[in-house]
NUVEX-937495 format. One record per atom (N, C-alpha, C): atom name; x, y, z negated; residue number from 1. Coordinates in steps of 0.02 Angstrom, whole numbers. Each point is the difference from the previous one (the first is absolute). Example, Ala and Ser with C-alpha at 12.3 -4.5 7.8 and 13.67 -1.06 7.14 Angstrom:
# NUVEX-937495
R   atom        x        y        z    nr
R      N      660     -284     -390     1
R     CA      -45       59        0     1
R      C       45       60        0     1
R      N      -18       53       36     2
R     CA       42       59       -3     2
R      C      -39       55      -37     2
***
This chain:
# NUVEX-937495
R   atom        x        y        z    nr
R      N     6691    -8526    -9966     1
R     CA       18       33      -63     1
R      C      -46      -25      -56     1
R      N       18      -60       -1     2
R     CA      -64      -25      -49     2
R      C       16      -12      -88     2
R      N       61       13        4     3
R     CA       27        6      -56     3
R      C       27       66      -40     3
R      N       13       11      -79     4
R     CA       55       37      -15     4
R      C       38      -23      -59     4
R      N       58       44        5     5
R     CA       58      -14      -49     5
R      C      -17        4      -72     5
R      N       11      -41      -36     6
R     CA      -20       -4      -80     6
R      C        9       53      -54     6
R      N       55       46       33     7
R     CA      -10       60      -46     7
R      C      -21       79       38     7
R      N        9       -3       27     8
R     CA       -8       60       11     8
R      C      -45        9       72     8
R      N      -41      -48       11     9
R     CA      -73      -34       45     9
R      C       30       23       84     9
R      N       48        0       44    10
R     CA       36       22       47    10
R      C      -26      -53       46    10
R      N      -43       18       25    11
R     CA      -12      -51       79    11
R      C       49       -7       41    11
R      N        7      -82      -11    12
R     CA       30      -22       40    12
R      C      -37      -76       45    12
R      N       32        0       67    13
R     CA      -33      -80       25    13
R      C       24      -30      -17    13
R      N      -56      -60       27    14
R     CA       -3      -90      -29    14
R      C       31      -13       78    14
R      N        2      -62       -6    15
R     CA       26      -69       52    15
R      C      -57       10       49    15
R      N      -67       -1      -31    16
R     CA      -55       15       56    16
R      C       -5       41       25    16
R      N       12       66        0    17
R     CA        4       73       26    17
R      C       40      -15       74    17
R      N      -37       22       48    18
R     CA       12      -12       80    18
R      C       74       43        7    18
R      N       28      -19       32    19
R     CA       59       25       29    19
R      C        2       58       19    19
R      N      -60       28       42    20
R     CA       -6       76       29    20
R      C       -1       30      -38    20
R      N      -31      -21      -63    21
R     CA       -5       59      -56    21
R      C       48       19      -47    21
R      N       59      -24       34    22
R     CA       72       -6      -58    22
R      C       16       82       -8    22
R      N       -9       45       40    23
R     CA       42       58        8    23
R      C      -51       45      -56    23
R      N      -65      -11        8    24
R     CA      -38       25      -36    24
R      C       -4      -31      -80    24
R      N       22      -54        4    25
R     CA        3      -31      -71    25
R      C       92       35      -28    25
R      N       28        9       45    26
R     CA       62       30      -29    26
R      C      -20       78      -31    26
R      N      -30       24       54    27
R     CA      -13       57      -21    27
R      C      -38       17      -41    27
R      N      -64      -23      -42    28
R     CA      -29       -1      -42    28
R      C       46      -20      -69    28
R      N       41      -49        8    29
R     CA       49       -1      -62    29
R      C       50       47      -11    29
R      N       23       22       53    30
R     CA       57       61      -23    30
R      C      -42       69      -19    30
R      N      -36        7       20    31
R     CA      -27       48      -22    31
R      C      -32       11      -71    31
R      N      -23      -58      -37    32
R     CA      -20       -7      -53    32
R      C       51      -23      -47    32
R      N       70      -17       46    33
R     CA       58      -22      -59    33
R      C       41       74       -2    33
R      N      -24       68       49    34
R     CA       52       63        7    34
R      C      -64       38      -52    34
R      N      -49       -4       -9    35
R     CA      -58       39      -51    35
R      C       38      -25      -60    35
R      N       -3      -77      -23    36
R     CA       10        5      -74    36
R      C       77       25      -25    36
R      N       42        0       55    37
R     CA       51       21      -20    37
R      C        1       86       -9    37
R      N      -44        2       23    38
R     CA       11       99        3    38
R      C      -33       17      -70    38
R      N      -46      -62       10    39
R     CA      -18       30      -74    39
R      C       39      -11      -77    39
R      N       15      -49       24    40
R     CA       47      -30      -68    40
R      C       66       44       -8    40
R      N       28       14       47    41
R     CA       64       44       32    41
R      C        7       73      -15    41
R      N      -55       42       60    42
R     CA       -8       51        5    42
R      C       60       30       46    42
R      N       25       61      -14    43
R     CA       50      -10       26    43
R      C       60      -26      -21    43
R      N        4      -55      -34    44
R     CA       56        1      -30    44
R      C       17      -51       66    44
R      N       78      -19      -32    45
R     CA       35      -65       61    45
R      C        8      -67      -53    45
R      N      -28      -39       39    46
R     CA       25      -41      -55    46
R      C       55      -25        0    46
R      N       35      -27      -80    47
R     CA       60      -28        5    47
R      C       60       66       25    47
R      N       67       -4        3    48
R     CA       59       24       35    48
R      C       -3       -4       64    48
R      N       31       50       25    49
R     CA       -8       31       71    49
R      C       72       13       15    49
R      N       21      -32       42    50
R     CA       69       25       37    50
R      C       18       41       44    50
R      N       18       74      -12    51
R     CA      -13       55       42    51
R      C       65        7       20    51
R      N       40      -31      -10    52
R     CA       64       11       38    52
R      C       54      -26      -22    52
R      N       50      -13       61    53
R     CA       77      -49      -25    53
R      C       40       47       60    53
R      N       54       23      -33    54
R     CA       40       27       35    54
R      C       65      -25      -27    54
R      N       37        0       49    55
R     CA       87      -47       -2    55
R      C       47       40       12    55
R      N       72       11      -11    56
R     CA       45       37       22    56
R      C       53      -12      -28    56
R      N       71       23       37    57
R     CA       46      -15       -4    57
R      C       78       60      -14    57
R      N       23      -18      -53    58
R     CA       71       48        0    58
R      C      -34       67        3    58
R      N      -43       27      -39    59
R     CA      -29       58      -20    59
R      C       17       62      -73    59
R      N        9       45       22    60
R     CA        5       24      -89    60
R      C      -56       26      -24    60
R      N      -74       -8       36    61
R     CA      -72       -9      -33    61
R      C      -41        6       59    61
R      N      -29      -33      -26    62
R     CA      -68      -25       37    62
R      C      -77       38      -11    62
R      N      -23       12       49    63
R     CA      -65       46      -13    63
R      C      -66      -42       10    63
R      N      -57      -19      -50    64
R     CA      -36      -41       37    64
R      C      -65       73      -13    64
R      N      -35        0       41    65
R     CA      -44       42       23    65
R      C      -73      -29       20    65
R      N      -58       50      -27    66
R     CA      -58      -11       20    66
R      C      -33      -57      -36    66
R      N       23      -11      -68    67
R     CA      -17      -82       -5    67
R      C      -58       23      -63    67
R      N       -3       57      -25    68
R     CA      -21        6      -76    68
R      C      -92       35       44    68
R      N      -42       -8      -18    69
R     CA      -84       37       23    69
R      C      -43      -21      -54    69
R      N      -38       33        6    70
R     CA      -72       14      -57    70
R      C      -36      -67       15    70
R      N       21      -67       43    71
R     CA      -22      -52       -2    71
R      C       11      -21      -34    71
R      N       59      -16      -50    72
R     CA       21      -53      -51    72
R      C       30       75      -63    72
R      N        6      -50      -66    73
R     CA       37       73      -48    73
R      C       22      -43      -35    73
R      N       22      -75       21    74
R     CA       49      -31      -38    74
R      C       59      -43       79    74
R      N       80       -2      -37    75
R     CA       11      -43       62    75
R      C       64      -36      -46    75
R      N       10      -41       42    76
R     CA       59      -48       -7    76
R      C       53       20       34    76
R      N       60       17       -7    77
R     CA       58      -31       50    77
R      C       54      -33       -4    77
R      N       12      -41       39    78
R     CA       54      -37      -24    78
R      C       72        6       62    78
R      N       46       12      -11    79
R     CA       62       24      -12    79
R      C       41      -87       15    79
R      N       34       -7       78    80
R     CA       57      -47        0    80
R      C       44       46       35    80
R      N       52       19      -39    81
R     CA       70       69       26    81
R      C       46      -60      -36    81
R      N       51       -1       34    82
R     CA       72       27      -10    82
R      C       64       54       -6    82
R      N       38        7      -11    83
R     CA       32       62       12    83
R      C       78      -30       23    83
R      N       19      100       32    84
R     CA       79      -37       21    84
R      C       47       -4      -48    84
R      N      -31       12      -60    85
R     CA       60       16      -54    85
R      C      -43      -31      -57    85
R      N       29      -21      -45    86
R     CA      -31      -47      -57    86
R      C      -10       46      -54    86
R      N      -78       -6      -31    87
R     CA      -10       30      -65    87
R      C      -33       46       19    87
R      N      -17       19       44    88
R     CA      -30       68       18    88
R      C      -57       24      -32    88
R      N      -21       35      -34    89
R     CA      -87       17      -37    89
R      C      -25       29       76    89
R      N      -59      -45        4    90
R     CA      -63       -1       64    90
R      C      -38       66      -50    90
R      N      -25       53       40    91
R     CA      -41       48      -19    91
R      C      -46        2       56    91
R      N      -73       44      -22    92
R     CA      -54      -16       14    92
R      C      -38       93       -6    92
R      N        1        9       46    93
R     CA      -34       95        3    93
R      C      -57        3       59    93
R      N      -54       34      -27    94
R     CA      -45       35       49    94
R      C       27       38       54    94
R      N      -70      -26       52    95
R     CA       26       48       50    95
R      C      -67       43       10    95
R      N        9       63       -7    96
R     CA      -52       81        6    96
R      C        4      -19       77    96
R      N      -49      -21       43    97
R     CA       -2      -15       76    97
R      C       79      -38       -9    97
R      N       47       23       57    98
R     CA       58       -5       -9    98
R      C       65       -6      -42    98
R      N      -51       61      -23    99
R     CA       87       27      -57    99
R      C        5      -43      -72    99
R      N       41      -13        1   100
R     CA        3      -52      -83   100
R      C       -5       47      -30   100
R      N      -32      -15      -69   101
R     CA      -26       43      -51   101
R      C       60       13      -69   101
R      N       25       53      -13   102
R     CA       58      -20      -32   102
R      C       -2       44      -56   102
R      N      -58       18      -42   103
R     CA      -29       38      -39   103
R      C       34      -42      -91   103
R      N       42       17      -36   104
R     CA       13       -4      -56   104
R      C      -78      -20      -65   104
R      N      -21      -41       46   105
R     CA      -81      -13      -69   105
R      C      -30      -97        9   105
R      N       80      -10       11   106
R     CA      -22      -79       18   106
R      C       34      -24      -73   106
R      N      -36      -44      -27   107
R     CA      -14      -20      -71   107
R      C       48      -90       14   107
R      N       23      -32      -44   108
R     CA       33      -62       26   108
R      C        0      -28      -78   108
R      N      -19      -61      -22   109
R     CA        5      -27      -51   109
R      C       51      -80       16   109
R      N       70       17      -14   110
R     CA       12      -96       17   110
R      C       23      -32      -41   110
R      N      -26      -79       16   111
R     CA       52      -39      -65   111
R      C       48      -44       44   111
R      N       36      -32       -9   112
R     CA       65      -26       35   112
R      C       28      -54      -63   112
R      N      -21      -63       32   113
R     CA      -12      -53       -8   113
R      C       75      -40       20   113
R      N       42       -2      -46   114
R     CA       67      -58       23   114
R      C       18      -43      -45   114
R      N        2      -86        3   115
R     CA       48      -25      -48   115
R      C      -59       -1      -47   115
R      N       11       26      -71   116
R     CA      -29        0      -48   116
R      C      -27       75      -37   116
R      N       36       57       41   117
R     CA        2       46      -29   117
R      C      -71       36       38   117
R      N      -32       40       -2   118
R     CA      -33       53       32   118
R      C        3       79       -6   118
R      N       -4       41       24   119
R     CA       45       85        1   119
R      C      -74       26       25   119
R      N      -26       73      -26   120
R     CA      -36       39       31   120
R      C       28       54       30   120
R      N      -33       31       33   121
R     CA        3       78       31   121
R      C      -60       19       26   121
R      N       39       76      -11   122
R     CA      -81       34       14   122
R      C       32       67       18   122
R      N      -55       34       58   123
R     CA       23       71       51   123
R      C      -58        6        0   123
R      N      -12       77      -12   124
R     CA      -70       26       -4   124
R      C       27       63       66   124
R      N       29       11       22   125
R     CA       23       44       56   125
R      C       25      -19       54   125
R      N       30      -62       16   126
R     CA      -10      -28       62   126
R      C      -15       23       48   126
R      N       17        0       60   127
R     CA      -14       19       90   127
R      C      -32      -42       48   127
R      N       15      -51      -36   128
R     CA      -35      -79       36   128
R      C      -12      -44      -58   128
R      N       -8      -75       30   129
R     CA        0      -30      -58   129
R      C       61      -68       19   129
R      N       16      -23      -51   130
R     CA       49      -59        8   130
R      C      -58      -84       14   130
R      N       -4      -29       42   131
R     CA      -41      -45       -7   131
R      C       51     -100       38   131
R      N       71       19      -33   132
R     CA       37      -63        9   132
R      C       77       34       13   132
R      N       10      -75       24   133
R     CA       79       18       29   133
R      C       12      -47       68   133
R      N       48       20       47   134
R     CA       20      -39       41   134
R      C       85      -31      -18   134
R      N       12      -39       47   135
R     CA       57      -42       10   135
R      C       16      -20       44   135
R      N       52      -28       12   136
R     CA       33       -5       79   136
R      C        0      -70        6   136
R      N       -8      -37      -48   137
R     CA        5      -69       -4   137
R      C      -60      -53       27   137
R      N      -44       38      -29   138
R     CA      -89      -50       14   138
R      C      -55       46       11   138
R      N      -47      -11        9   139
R     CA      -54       23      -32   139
R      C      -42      -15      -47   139
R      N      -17       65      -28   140
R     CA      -45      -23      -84   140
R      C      -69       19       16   140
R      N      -16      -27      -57   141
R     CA      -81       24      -13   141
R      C        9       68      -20   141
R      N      -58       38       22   142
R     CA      -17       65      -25   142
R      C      -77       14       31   142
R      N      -32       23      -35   143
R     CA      -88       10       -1   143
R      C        0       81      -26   143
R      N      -91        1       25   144
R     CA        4       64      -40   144
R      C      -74        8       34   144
R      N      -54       -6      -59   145
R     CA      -51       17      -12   145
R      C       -7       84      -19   145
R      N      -60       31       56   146
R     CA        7       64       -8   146
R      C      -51       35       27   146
R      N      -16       47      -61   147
R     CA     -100       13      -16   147
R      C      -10       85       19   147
R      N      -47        7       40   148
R     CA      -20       86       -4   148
R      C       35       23       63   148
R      N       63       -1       56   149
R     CA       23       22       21   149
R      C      -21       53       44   149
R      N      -52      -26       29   150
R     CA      -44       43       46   150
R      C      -40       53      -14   150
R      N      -19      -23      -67   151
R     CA      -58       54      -31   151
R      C       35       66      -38   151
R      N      -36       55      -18   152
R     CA       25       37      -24   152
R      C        7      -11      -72   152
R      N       11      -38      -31   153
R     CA       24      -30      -67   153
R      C       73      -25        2   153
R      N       38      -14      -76   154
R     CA       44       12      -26   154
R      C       21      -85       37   154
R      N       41       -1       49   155
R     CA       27      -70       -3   155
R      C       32      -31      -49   155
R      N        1      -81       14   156
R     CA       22      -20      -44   156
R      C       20      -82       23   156
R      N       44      -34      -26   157
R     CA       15      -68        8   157
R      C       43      -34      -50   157
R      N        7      -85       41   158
R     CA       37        1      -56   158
R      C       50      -58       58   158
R      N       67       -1      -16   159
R     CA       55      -42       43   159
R      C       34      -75      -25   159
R      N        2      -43       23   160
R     CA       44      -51      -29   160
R      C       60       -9       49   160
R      N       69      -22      -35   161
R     CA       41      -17       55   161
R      C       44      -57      -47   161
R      N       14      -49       46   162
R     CA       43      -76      -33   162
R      C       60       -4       37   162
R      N       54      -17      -28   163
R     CA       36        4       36   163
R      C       52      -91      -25   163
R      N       17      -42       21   164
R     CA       48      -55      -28   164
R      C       42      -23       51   164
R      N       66        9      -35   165
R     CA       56      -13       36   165
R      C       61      -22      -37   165
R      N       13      -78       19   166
R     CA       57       -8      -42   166
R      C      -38      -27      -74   166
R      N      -71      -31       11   167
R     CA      -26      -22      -61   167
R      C      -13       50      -54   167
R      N       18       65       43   168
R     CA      -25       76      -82   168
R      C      -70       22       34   168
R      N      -45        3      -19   169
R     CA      -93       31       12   169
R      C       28       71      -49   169
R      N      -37       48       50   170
R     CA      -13       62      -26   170
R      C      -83       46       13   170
R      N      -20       -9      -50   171
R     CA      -62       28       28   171
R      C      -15       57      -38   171
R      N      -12       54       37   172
R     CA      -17       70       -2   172
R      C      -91       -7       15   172
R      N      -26       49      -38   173
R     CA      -62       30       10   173
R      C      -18       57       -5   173
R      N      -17       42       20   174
R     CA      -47       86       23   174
R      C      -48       -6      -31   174
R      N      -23       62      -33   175
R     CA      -59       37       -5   175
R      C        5       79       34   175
R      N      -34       -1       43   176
R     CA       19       71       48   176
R      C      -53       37        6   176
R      N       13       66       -3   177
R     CA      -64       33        9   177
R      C       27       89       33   177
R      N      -46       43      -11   178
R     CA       23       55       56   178
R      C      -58       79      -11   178
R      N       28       28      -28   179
R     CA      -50       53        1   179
R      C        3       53       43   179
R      N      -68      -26       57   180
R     CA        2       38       54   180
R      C      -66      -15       -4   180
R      N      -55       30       38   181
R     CA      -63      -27       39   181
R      C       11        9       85   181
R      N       64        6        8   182
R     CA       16       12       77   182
R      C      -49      -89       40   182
R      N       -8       20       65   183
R     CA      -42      -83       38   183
R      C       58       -3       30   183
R      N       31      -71       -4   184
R     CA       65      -14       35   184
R      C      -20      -43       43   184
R      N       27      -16       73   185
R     CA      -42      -49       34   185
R      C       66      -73       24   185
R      N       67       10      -18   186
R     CA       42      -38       -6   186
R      C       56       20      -49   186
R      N       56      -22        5   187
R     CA       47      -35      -38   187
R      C       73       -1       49   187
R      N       59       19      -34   188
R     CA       62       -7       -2   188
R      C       31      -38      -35   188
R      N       40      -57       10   189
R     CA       66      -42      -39   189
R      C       53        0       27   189
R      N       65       22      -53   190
R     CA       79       -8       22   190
R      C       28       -5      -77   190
R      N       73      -19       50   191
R     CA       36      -21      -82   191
R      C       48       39      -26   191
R      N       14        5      -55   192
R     CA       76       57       -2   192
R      C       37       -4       30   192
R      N       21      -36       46   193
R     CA       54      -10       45   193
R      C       -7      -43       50   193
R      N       38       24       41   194
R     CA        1      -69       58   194
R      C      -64       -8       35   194
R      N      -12      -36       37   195
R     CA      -64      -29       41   195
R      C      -24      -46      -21   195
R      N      -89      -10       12   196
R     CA      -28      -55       16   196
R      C      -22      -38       54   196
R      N      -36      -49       -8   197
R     CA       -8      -56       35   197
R      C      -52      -34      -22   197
R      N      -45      -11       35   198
R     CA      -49      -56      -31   198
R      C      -83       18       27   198
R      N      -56      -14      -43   199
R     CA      -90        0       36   199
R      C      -15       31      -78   199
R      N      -53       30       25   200
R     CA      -40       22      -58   200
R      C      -78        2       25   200
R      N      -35      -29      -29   201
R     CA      -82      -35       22   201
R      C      -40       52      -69   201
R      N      -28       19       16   202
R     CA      -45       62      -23   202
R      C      -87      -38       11   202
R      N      -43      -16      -70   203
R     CA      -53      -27        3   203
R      C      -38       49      -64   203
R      N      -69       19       51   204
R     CA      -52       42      -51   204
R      C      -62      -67      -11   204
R      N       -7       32      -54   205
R     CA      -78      -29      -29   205
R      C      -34       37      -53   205
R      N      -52      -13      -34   206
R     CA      -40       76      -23   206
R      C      -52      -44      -54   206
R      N       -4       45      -68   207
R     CA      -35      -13      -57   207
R      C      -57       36       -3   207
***
């Protein structure tokens, strides 16, 4: 161990360092490369964390569970559904343990993006929130960045969904939010009608 690393001084061996001593030269570096990270870190995680992908088929909603904890208080998810019926608005509700949350104080700001024109709306009473649409044809993009869920603070997010078919792009965007301090620890999605189909990959990371 006759050397170290240029920034952050981490012993590591040279070419001359005897063979027997490899396990001990490993171990002397991980240990001094798991210190600076704790310190630089703390508890945080670094980067996005993939806490779960769940798939399913010919459903009229899907429950994903257990995914939201006081580890992370920001997450990503991203959304590949289809539906059995075209046009469907994809909605997006808490689940209180189990029970979807269906409390009239979900806030929805959207703009709706076609062609040349753009349209707002806005629901300050809401039961869920609207965060895309499905179709029977393809699958689209749909995301949805989404802050606080776990904690006892006011959730909040925000949704994108694209949709092009036939050379027409439609893009919708969310501003969503929710006055509750309820701790929700997952999430419900279904569509106005008909069934889905498709994965939904659920990733935390933390500010």
């Amino acid at each position: 161990m006759a050397t170290t690393t240029p920034n952050y001084g981490w012993a590591v061996p040279t070419s001359t360092d005897l063979v027997k001593d490899g396990a001990t030269a490993i171990e002397t570096s991980g240990d001094a490369i798991d210190a600076s990270m704790n310190t630089a870190l703390g508890t945080k995680k670094a980067g996005m964390v993939l806490l779960n992908t769940t798939s399913f088929s010919g459903v009229a909603s899907q429950n994903i569970t257990s995914v939201f904890s006081a580890t992370y208080n920001r997450y990503y998810i991203a959304f590949d559904v289809i539906g059995s019926t075209t046009s469907q608005e994809l909605t997006f509700r808490f689940l209180d343990n189990t029970t979807p949350y269906t409390t009239g104080n979900h806030k929805i700001q959207q703009l709706y993006a076609s062609s040349t024109s753009v349209n707002a709306f806005r629901s300050t009473t809401a039961t869920s929130w609207s965060i895309g649409s499905v179709i029977s044809t393809d699958r689209q993009f749909s995301q949805l960045i989404l802050i606080n869920p776990f904690e006892t603070l006011k959730p909040s997010g925000v949704s994108q969904y694209l949709e092009s078919i036939a050379g027409n792009i439609i893009l919708i965007s969310y501003g969503l939010s929710a006055d509750t301090t309820t701790s929700f620890s997952g999430f419900q999605i279904f569509p106005a009608s008909g069934t889905i189909t498709g994965k939904i990959s659920v990733y935390g990371y933390k500010v």
